[in-house]
C-alpha positions as CSV (number, residue, x, y, z in Angstrom):
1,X,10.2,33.3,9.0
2,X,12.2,31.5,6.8
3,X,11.2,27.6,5.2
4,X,13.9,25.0,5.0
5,X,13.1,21.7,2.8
6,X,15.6,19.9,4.7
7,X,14.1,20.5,7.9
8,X,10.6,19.8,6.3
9,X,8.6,16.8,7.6
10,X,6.2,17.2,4.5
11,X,9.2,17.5,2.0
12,X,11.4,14.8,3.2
13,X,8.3,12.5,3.4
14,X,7.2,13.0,0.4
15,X,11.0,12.7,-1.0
16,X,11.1,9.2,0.8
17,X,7.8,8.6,-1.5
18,X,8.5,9.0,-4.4
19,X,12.3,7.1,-3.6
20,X,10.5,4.3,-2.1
21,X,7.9,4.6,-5.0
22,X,10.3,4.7,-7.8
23,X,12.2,1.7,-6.2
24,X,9.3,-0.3,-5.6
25,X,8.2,-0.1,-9.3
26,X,11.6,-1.2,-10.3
27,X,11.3,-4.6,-8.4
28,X,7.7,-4.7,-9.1
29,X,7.7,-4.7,-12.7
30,X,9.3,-8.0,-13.5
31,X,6.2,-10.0,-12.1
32,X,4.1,-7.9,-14.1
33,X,2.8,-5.6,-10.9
34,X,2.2,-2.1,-10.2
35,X,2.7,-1.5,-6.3
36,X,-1.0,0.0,-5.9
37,X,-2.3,-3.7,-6.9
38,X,0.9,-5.3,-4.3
39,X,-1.3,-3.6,-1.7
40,X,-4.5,-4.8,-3.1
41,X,-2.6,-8.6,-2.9
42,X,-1.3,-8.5,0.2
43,X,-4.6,-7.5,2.2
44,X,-5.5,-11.0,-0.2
45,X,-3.1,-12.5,0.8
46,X,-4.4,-12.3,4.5
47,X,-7.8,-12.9,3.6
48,X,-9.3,-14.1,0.4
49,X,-12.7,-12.9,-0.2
50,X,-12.6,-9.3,0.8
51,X,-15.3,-6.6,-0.6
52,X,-14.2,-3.3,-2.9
53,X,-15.3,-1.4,0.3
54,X,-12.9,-3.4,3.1
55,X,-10.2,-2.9,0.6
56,X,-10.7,0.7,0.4
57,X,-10.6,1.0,4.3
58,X,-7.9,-0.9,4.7
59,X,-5.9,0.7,2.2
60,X,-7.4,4.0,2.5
61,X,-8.3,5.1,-1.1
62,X,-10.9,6.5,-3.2
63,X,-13.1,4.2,-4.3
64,X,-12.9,5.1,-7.5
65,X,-9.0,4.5,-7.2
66,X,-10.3,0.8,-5.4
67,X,-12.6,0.5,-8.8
68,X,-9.9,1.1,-11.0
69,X,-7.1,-0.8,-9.3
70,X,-9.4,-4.2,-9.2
71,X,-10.3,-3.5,-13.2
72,X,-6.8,-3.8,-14.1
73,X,-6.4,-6.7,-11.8
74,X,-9.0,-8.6,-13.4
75,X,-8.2,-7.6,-16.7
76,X,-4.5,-9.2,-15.9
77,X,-6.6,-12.2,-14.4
78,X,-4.8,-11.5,-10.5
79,X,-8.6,-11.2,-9.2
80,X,-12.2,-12.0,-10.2
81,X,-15.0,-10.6,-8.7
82,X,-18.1,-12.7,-7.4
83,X,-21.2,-11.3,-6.0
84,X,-21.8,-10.9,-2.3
85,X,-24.4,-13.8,-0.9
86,X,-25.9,-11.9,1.4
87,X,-25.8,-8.5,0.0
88,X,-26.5,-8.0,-3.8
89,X,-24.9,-4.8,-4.1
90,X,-21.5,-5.6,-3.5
91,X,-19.1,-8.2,-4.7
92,X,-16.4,-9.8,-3.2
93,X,-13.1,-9.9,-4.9
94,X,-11.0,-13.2,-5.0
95,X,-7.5,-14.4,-6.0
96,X,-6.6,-16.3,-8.7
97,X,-4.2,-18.7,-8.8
98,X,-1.7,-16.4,-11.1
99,X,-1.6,-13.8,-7.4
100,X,-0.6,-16.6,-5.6
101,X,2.0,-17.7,-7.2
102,X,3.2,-14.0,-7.1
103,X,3.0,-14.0,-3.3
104,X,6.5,-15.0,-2.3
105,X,8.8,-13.5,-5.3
106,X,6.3,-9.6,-4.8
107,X,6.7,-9.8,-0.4
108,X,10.6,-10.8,-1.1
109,X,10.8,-7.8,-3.4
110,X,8.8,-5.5,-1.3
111,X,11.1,-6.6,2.1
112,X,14.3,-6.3,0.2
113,X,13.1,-2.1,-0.6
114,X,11.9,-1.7,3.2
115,X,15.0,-3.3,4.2
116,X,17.1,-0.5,1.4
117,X,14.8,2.3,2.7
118,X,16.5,1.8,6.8
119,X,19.8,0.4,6.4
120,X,21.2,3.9,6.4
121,X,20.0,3.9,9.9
122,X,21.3,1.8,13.1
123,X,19.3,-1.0,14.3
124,X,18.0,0.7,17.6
125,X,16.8,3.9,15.2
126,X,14.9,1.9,12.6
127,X,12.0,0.6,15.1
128,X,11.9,4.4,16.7
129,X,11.8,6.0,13.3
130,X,9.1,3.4,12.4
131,X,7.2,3.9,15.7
132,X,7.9,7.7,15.2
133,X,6.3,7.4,11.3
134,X,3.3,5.2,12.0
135,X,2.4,7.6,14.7
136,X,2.0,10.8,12.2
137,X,0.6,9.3,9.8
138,X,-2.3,7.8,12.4
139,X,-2.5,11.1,13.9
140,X,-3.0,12.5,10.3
141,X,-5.9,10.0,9.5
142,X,-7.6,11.3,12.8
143,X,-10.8,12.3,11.4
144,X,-10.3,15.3,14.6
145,X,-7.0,16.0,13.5
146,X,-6.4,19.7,13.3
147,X,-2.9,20.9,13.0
148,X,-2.0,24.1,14.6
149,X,-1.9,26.9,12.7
């Protein structure tokens, strides 16, 4: 048996990651974000209000990474945190008016890099290899998901 990185699914993905990563932070940076806290915003964005734990489900993180993500976004005043009404134990984490006026100059940035990452690739490919993507990674977060050995 022989292993070929370029014929890899793990090592191009993970190549694409850190490219994508790298770029991201580049375009990031001037607006004074890291791209872990543009994913924090843009589940914000969509709805305001949102506890540590929905954020960590939605994103799928560690809390810990969630807890340490929303302390740096507070200390740079893009989020406060407000206790829960109805539960006392959790807090829900708000915008401030400094993350929304990020919104439209962090998604242009962010859609500019997605639009980089396919352009190599015709039109009719780019859906496919999105479809193709966002079905691996799903099957991959299957808590069942047992791959072959």
């Amino acid at each position: 048996m022989t292993f070929d990185k370029t014929r890899s699914a793990g090592v191009l993905a993970g190549e694409l990651a850190r490219l994508y990563g790298a770029e991201l932070q580049a375009r990031l940076a001037p607006l004074g974000l890291q791209p872990a806290q543009f994913l924090v915003l843009s589940e914000l964005w969509v709805e305001d209000g949102q506890t540590q734990r929905a954020l960590t489900g939605r994103l799928g993180v560690e809390q810990a990474t969630m807890a340490n993500t929303l302390a740096r976004m507070e200390r740079d005043h893009l989020v406060t945190r407000a206790p829960h009404p109805d539960d006392r134990r959790s807090q829900l984490v708000w915008l401030t008016d400094a993350a929304r006026e990020l919104e439209a100059a962090a998604v242009a940035a962010v859609v500019d890099v997605n639009q980089g990452v396919l352009e190599g690739l015709p039109a009719a490919e780019r859906e496919l290899f999105l479809s193709m993507l966002g079905r691996v990674v799903s099957a991959m977060r299957d808590p069942n998901y047992k791959p072959e050995r």
